[in-house]
C-alpha positions as CSV (number, residue, x, y, z in Angstrom):
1,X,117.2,5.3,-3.2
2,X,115.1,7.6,-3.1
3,X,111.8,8.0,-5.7
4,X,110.2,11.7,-6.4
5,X,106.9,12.1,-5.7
6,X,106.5,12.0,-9.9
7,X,107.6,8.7,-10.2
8,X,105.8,7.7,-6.9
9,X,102.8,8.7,-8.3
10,X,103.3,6.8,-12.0
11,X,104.2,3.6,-10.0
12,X,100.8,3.7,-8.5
13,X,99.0,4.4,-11.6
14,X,100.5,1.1,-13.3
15,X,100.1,-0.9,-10.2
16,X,96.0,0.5,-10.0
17,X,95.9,-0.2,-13.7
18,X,97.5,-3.5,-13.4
19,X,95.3,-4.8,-10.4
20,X,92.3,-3.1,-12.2
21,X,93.3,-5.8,-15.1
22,X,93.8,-8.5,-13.2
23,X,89.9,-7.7,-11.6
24,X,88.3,-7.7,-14.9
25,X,90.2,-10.5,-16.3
26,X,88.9,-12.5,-13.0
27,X,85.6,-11.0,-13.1
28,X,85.4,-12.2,-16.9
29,X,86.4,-15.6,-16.4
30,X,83.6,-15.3,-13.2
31,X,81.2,-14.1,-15.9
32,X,82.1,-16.8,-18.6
33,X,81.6,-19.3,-15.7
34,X,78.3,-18.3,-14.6
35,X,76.1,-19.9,-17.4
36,X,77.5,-23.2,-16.1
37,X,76.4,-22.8,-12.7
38,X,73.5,-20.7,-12.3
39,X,72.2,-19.9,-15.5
40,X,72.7,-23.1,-16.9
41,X,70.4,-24.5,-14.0
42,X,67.1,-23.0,-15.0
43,X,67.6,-22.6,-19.2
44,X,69.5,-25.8,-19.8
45,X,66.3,-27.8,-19.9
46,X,63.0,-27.2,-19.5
47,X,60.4,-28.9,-17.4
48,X,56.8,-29.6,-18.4
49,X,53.4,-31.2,-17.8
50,X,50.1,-31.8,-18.5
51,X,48.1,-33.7,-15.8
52,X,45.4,-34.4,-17.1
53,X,46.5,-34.4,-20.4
54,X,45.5,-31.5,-22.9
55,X,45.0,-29.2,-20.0
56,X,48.0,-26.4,-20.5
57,X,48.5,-23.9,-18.3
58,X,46.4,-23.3,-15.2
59,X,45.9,-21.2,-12.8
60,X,48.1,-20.9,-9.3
61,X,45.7,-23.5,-7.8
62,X,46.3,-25.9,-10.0
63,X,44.3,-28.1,-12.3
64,X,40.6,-29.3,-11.2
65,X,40.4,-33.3,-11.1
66,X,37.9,-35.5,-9.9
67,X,37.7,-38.2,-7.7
68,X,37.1,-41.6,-8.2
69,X,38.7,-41.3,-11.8
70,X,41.7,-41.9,-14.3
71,X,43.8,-39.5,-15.1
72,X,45.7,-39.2,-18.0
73,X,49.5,-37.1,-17.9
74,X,52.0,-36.0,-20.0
75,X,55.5,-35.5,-18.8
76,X,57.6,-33.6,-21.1
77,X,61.4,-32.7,-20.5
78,X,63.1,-30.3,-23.8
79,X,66.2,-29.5,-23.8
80,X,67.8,-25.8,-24.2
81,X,71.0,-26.7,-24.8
82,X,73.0,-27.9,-27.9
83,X,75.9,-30.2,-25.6
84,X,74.5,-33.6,-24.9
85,X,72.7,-34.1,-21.8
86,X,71.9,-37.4,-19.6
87,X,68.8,-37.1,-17.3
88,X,67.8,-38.7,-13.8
89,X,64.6,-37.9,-13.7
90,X,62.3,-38.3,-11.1
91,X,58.6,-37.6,-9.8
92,X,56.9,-37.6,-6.8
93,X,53.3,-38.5,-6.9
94,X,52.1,-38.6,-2.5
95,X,49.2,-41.3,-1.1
96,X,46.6,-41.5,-1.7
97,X,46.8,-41.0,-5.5
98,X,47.3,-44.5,-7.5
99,X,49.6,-45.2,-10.2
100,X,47.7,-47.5,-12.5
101,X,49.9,-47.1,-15.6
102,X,53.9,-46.5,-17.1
103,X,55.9,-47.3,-20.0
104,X,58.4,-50.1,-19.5
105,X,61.7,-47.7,-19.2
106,X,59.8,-45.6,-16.3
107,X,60.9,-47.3,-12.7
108,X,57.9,-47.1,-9.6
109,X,59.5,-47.3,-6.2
110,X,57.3,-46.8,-3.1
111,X,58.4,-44.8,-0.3
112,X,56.4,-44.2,3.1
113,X,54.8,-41.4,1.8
114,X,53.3,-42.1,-1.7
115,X,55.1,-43.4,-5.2
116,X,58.5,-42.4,-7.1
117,X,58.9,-42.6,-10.8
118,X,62.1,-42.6,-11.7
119,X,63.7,-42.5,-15.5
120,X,67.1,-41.9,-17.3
121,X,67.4,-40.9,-20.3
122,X,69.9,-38.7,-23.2
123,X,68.4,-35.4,-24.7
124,X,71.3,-34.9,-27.9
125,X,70.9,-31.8,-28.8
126,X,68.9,-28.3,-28.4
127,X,65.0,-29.1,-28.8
128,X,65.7,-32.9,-28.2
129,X,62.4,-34.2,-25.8
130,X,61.3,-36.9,-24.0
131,X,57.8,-37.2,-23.3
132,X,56.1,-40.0,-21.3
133,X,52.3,-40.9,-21.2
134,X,50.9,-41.9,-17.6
135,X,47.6,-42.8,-15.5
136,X,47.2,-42.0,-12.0
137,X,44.2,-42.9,-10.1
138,X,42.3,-40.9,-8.1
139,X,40.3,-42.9,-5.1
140,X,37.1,-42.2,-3.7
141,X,36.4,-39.8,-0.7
142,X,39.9,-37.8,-1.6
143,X,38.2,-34.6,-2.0
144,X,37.3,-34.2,1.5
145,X,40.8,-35.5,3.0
146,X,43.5,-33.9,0.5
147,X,41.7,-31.6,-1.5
148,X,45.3,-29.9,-2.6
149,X,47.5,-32.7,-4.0
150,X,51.2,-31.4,-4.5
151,X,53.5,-33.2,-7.1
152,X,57.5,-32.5,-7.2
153,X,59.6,-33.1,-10.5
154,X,63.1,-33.4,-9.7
155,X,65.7,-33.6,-12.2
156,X,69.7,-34.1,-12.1
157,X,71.1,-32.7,-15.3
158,X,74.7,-34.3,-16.8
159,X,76.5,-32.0,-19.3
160,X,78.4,-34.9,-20.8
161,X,80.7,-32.7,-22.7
162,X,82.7,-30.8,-19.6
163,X,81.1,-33.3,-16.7
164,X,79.2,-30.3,-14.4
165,X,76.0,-31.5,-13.0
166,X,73.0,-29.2,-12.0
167,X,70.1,-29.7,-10.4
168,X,66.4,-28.1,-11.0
169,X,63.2,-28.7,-9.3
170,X,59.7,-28.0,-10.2
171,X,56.3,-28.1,-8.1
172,X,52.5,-28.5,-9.3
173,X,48.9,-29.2,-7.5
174,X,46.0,-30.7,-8.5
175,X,42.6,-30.0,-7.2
176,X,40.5,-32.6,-6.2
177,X,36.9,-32.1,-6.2
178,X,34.1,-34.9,-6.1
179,X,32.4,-35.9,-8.9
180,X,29.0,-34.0,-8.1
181,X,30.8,-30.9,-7.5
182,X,32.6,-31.5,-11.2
183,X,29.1,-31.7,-12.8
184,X,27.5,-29.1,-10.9
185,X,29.9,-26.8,-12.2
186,X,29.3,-26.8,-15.9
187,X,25.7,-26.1,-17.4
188,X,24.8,-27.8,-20.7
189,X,21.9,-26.4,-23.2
190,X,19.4,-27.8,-25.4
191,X,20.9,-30.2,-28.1
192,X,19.8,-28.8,-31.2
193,X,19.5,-31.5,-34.0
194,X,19.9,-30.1,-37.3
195,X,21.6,-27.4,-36.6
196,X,23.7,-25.4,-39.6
197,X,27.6,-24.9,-39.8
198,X,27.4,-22.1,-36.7
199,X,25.4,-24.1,-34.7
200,X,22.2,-22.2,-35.3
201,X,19.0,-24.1,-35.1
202,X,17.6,-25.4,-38.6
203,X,14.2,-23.6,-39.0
204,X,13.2,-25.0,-42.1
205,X,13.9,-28.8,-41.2
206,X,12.1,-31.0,-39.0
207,X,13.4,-31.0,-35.7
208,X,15.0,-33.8,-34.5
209,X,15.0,-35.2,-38.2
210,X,18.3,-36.0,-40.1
211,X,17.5,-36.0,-43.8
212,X,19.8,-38.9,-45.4
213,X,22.5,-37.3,-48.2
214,X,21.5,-39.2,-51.2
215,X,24.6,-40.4,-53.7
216,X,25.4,-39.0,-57.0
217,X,23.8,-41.3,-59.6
218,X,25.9,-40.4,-62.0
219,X,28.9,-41.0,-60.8
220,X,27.4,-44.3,-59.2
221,X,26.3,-45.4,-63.5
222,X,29.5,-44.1,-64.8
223,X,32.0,-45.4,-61.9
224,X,30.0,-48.2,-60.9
225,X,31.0,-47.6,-57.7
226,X,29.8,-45.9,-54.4
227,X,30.8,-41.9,-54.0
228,X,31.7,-41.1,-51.2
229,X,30.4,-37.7,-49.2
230,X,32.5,-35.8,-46.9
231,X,29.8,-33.5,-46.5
232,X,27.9,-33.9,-43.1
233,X,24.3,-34.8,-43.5
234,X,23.6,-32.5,-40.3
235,X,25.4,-30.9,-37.4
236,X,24.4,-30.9,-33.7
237,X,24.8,-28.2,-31.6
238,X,25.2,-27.4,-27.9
239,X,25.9,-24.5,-25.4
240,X,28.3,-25.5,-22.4
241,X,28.8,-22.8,-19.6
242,X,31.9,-22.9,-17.2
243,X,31.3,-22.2,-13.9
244,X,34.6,-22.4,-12.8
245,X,37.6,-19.8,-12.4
246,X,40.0,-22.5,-14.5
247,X,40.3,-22.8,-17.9
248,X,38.8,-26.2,-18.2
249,X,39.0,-29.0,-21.5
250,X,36.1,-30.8,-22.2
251,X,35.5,-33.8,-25.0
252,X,32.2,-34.1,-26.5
253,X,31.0,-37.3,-27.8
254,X,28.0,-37.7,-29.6
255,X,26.8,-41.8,-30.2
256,X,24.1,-42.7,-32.3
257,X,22.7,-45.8,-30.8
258,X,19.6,-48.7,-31.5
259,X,16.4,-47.4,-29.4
260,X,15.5,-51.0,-28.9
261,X,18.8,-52.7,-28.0
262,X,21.2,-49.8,-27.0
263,X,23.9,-50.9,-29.0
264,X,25.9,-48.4,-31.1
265,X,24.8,-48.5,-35.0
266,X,27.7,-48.1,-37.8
267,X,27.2,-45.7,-40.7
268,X,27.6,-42.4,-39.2
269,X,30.7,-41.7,-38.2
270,X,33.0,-39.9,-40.8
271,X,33.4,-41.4,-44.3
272,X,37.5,-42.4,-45.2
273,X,38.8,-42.1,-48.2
274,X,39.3,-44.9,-50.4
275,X,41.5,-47.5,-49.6
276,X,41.7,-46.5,-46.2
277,X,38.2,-48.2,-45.2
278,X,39.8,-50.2,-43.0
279,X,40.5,-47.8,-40.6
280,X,37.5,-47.9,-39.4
281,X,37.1,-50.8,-38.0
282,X,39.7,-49.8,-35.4
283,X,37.5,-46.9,-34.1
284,X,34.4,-46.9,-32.3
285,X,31.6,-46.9,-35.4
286,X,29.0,-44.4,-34.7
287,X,30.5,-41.8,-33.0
288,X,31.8,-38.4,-33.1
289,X,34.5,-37.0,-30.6
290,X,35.3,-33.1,-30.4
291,X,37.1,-31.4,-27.9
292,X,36.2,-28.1,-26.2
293,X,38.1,-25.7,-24.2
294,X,36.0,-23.4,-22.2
295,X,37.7,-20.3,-20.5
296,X,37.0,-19.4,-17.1
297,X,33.5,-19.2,-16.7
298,X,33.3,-18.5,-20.2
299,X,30.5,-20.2,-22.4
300,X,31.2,-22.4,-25.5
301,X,28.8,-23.5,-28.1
302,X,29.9,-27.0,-29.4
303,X,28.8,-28.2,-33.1
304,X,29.4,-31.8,-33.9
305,X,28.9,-32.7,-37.6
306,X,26.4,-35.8,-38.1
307,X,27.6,-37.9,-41.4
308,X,25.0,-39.9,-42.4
309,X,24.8,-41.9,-46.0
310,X,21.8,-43.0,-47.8
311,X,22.5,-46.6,-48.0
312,X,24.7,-46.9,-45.0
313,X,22.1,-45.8,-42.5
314,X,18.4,-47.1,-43.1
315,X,15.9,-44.7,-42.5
316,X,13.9,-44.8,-39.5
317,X,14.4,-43.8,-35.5
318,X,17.5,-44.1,-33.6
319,X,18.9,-42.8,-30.0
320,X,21.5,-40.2,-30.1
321,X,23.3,-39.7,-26.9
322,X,25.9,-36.9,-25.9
323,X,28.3,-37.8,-23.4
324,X,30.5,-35.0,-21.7
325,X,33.9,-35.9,-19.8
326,X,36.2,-34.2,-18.4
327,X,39.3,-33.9,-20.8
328,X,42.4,-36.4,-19.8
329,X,40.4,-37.9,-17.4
330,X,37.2,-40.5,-17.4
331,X,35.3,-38.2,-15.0
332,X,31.7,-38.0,-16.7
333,X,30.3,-34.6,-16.7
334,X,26.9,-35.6,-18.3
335,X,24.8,-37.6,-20.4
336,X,22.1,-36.3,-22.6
337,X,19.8,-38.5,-24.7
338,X,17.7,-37.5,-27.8
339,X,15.8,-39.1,-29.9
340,X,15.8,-38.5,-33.7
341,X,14.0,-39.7,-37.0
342,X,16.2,-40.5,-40.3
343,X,14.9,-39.9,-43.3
344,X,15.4,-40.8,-46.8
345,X,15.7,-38.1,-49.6
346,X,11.4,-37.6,-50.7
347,X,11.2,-38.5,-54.0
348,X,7.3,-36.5,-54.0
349,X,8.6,-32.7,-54.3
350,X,11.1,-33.6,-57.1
351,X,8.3,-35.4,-58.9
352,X,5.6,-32.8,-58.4
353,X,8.3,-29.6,-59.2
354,X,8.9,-31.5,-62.3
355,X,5.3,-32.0,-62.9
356,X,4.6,-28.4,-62.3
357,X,7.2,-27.0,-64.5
358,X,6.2,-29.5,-67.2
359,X,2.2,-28.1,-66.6
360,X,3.7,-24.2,-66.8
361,X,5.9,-24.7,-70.4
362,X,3.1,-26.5,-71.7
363,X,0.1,-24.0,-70.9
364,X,3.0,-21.4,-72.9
365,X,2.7,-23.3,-75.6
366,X,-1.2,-23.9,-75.6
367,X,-1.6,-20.2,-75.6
368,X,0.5,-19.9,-78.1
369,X,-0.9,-22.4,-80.4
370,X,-4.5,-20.9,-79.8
371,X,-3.4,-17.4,-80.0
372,X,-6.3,-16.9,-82.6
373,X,-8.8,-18.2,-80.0
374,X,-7.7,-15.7,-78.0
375,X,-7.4,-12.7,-80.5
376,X,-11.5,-13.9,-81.6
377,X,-12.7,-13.2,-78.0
378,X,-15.0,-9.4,-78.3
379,X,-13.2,-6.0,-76.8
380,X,-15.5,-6.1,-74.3
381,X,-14.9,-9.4,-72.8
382,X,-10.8,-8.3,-73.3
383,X,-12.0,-5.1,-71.3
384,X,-14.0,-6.7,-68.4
385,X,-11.2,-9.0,-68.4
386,X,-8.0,-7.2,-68.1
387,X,-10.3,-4.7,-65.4
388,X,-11.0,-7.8,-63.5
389,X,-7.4,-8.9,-63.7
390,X,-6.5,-5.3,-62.2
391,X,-9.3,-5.4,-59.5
392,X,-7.8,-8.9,-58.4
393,X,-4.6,-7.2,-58.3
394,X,-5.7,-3.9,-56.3
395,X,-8.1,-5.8,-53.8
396,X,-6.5,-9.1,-53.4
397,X,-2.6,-9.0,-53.8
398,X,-1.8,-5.5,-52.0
399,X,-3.6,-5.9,-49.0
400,X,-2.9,-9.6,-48.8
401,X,0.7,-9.2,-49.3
402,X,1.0,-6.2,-47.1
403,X,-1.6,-8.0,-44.2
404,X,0.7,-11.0,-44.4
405,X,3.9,-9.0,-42.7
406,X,1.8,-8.1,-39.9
407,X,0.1,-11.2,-39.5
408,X,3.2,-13.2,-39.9
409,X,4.8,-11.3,-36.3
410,X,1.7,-12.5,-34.2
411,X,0.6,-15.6,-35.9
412,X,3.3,-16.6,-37.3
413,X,2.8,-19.7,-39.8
414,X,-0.7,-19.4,-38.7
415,X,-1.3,-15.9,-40.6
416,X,-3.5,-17.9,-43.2
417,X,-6.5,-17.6,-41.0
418,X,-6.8,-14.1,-42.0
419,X,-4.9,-13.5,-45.5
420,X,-7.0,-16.0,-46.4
421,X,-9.2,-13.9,-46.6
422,X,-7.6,-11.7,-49.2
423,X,-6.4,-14.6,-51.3
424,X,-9.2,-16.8,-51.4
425,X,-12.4,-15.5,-50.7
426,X,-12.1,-12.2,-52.3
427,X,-10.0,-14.0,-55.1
428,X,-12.5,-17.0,-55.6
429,X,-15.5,-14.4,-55.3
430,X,-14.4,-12.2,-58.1
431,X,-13.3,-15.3,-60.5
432,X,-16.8,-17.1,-60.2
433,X,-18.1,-13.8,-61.0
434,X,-15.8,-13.1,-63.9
435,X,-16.6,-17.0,-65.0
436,X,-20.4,-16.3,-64.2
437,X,-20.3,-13.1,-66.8
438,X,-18.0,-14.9,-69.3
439,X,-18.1,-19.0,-69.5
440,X,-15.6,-18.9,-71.9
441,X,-12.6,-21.5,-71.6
442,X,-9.3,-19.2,-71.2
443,X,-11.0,-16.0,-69.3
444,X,-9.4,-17.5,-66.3
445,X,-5.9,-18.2,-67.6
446,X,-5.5,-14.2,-68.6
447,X,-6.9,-13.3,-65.2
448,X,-4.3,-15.0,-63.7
449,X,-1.4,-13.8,-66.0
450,X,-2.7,-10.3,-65.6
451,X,-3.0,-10.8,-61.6
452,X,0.4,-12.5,-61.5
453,X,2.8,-10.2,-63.6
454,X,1.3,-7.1,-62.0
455,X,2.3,-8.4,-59.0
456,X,5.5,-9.5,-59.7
457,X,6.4,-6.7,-61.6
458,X,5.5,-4.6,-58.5
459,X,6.6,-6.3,-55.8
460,X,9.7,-7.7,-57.6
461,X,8.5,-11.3,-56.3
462,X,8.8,-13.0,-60.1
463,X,10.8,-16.4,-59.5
464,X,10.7,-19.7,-60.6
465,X,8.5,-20.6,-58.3
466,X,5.7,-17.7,-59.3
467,X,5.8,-19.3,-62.9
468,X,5.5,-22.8,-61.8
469,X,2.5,-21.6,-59.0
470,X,0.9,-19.7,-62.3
471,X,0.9,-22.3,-64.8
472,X,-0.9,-24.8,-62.5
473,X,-3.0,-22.4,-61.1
474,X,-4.5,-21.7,-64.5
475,X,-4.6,-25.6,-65.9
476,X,-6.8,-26.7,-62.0
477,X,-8.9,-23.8,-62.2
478,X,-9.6,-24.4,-66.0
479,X,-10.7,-27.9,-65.3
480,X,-12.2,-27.1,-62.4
481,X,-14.8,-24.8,-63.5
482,X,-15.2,-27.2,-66.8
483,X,-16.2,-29.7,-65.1
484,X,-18.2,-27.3,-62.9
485,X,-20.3,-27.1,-66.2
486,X,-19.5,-23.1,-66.1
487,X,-17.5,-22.7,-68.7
488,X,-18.8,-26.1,-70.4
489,X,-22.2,-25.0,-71.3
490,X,-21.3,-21.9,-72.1
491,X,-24.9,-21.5,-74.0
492,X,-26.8,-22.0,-70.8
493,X,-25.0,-19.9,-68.8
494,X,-25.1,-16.9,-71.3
495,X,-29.2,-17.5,-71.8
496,X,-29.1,-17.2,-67.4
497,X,-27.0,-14.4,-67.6
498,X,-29.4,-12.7,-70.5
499,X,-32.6,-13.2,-68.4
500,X,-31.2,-11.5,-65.5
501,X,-29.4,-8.6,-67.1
502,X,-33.5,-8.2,-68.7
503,X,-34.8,-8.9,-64.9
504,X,-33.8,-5.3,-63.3
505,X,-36.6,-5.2,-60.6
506,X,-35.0,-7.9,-58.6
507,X,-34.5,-10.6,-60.9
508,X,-32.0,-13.4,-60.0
509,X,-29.6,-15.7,-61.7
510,X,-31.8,-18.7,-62.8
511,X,-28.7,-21.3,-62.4
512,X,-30.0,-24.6,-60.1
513,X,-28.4,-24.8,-56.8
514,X,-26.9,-28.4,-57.8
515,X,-24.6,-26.0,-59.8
516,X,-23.3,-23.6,-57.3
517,X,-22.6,-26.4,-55.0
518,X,-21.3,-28.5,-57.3
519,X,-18.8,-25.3,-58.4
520,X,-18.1,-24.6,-55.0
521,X,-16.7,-28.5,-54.5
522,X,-14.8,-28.9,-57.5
523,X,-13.1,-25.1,-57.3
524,X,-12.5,-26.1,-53.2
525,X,-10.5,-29.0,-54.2
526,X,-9.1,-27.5,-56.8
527,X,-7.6,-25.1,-54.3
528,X,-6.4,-27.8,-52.4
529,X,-3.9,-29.3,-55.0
530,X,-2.7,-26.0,-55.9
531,X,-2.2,-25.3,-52.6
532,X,-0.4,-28.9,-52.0
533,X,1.7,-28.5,-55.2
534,X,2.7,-25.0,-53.8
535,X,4.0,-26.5,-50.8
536,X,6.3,-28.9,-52.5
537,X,7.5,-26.6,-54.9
538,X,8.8,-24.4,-51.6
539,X,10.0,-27.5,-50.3
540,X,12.0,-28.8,-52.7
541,X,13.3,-25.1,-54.1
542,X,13.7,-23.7,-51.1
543,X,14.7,-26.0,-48.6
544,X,11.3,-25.8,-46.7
545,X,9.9,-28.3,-44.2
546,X,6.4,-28.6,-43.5
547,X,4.7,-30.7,-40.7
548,X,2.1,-32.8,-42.2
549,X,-0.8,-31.8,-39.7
550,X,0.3,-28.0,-40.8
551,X,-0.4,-29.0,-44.3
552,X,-3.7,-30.4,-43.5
553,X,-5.1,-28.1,-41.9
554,X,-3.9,-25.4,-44.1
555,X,-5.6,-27.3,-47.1
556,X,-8.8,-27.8,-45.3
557,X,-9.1,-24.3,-44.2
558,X,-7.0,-22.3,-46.7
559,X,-7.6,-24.5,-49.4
560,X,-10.9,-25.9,-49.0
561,X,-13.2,-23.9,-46.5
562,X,-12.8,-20.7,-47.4
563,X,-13.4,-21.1,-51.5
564,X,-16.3,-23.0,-50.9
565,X,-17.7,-20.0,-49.0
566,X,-16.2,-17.8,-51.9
567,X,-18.1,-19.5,-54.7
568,X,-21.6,-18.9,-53.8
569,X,-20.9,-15.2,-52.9
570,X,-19.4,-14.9,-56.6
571,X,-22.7,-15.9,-58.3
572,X,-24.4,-13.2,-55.8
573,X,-22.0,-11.0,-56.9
574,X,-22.2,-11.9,-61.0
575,X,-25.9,-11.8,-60.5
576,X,-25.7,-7.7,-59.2
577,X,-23.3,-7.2,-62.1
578,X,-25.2,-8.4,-64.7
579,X,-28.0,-6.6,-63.5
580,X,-26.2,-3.4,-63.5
581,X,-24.3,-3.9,-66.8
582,X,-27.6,-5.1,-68.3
């Protein structure tokens, strides 16, 4: 029979189209198989590790060990798929490395060339893991013989619901390194004890001096019980440079130990919550752990919080040690010891603040009771008053304040030595004058509140701390130049004052020497307390901490030294006053 060309060429067109079908159909059924054969193999599970444990991901060299130490690992399998899936899993860890410990289901066969652990297990479904906790050792003098350790995971995956069975395969390294070169790589700083919640030095504390958190008293007279504080006492701080090219875990541990006996002292670790005190005595008491993960040769500054109660820890010295290992490992990277001083809360600023603000409220009130005193004094003693108040101001505040912020950048806390000489020579120099010119009992109180609102009021410095410092400032010096007998014979001192103001061609001020000495002592230490009650006003209100040789020497130049050279010069200079004012 024969077939036109037409039909000849629609017969091929259905056969092409046909065997074109029968292609895809094929190459879809290829397709739909793949994922069970190839693609399956690398996404059906996944494989994972952490040797030592906590490190992540490194770099192509692998993770840095050291020798001579445990090591801690993590073996993780996860599955990808939701079918059930049975496991043989296996790894190969080579000689010389030593397995010290497994859990019970994990199976350790030894082969010629180093250990096998071997497992079986079921992930269920998709996410399902298994994850297995081990310790490998790592022997001495490895570093030098197989500084490259390789370790091959092997695992045989069953697909229980069709029966197919893939294999995948995974290699890792470890570094080895010896322990010298592990510690020579990481450069520790200065622990700074207190530090604040960044880690930055405490300036105005003691250093090396954790002040004990003190318990609420109320709630210990209402509850009758203890309260207790989750807020740290201190915080310790330290800088820790990595000189390697490998992301690198380190745990900080800070132990507070006995000086005398080395053993570790309870009381500062973290308070618990109550009811779970018991905790505690499964930890190690006395310490504080923190981990640190320091990028490669990156820099870390570590802050460890101190928790210290008042009542737990006693006050006194104790050994504070900061140990540094190597993450997952018990490689030792350092030790650094410091010894610090506790403290208990100082009862002495409290009591003096108190004191103070007591001293201020109740010279308020005396002025206000003896307004009419006040009101009875002549307009020219108000004049020379107020005008010595403003002279104070003009000659002793400015400069002195404006001195201080230069003095302060070279001297530092030692700027005294020459401000001093604004605020107490020059100060003490025109009061014994004013005194000298008017004994009267409250000249000096209005000096001072003139002197001290102008300055506030200019410099914007008014505080509770400027009221407290005036009030006492004006109740010492009262008594002081009372007892002086300046202001206490009054008559005397006026009759002196009278002769001179008559005696123009050189006449002086007829007071005994006995006086101006004596006035010089009593307004010296006078200067002293208000000086020391200064101090523990700052420290209390503002956090301040003062080294007691510091204070000393401050009162005994500052407060002491420099009135009493004051003093005579303000008799010299009320003696060339009265002469002039007649």
């Amino acid at each position: 029979m024969k077939i036109s060309k037409d039909s000849q060429m629609v017969l091929i067109t259905f056969l092409a189209i046909g065997f074109f079908t029968l292609s895809l159909s094929r190459g879809a059924l290829a397709l739909g198989a793949s994922p069970a054969s190839a693609a399956d193999n690398s996404s059906l599970i996944v494989l994972s590790h952490e040797i030592p444990y906590g490190q992540g991901k490194v770099g192509d060299g692998g993770a840095w060990i050291g020798e001579n130490s445990t090591v801690s690992g993590l073996l993780r399998v996860e599955s990808r798929c939701s079918s059930k899936l049975e496991i043989d899993y296996q790894l190969q860890i080579p000689a010389p490395l030593v397995v010290r410990k497994v859990p019970p289901d994990i199976i350790v066969e030894k082969k010629a060339d180093g250990l096998r652990l071997k497992a079986n297990f079921l992930l269920i479904t998709k996410s399902d893991q298994w994850f297995r906790m081990i310790e490998i050792h790592v022997p001495q003098g490895m570093a030098s013989k197989n500084p490259s350790v390789p370790l091959v995971v092997q695992a045989v995956i069953h697909r229980l619901s069709d029966g197919q069975v893939w294999q995948r395969q995974k290699t890792f390294s470890l570094k080895v390194v010896n322990e010298r070169k592990l510690q020579e790589s990481f450069i520790v700083g200065e622990l700074v004890i207190p530090a604040d919640e960044q880690g930055r030095p405490q300036q105005k504390l003691k250093k090396n001096t954790i002040l004990l958190t003190a318990e609420s008293l109320l709630a210990r007279w209402l509850k009758g019980e203890q309260e207790a504080i989750f807020t740290p006492a201190a915080y310790a701080a330290v800088d820790i440079t990595n000189k390697l090219e490998d992301r690198v875990n380190l745990l900080a541990r800070l132990d507070f130990l006995d000086p005398k006996t080395g053993q570790k002292v309870r009381g500062f670790d973290p308070p618990l919550p109550q009811g779970h005190e018991g905790l505690g005595q499964m930890t190690d008491g006395g310490v504080v752990y923190q981990m640190v993960s320091l990028s490669p040769r990156g820099q870390e500054k570590v802050i460890l919080p101190i928790y210290a109660q008042d009542g737990l820890v006693l006050p006194g010295h104790y050994l504070v040690r900061l140990e540094l290992k190597h993450f997952g490992t018990d490689s030792l990277i350092g030790q650094y010891s410091r010894s610090i001083e506790v403290s208990s809360p100082q009862w002495g600023p409290l009591i003096i603040t108190l004191f103070s603000l007591i001293v201020a409220i109740g010279m308020v009130v005396i002025i206000y009771l003896k307004r009419r005193y006040f009101l009875q004094l002549k307009s020219r003693e108000l004049i020379s008053i107020a005008l010595f108040g403003t002279i104070i101001f003009a000659v002793v505040n400015v400069p002195g304040t404006l001195l201080w912020r230069f003095a302060h950048i070279f001297l530092g806390p030692f700027s005294f030595f020459i401000t001093g000489f604004f605020h107490e020579i020059i100060f003490y120099m025109l009061l014994t004058s004013l005194v000298v010119l008017i004994p009267k009992p409250g000249a000096i109180t209005l000096v001072i509140i003139i002197k001290s609102m102008m300055s506030d009021l200019l410099f914007g410095g008014f505080s509770a701390t400027s009221f407290l410092s005036m009030g006492v400032s004006a109740l010492i010096l009262e008594i002081a130049y009372y007892l002086s007998g300046l202001t206490r014979n009054r008559a005397t001192v006026g009759r002196e004052r009278a002769t001179v103001g008559r005696a123009i061609g050189g006449g002086c001020l007829k007071l005994p020497y006995r006086t101006i000495w004596i006035t010089a002592l009593v307004c010296g230490l006078g200067d002293m307390a208000i000086s020391y009650i200064n101090f523990n006003i700052f420290m209390l209100l503002y956090r301040l901490y003062y080294a007691s040789w510091y204070i000393a020497v401050y009162l005994l130049v500052s407060g002491f030294l420099y009135t009493a050279i004051a003093v005579p010069l303000g008799f010299t200079l009320s003696r060339r006053l009265s002469i002039i004012g007649g």
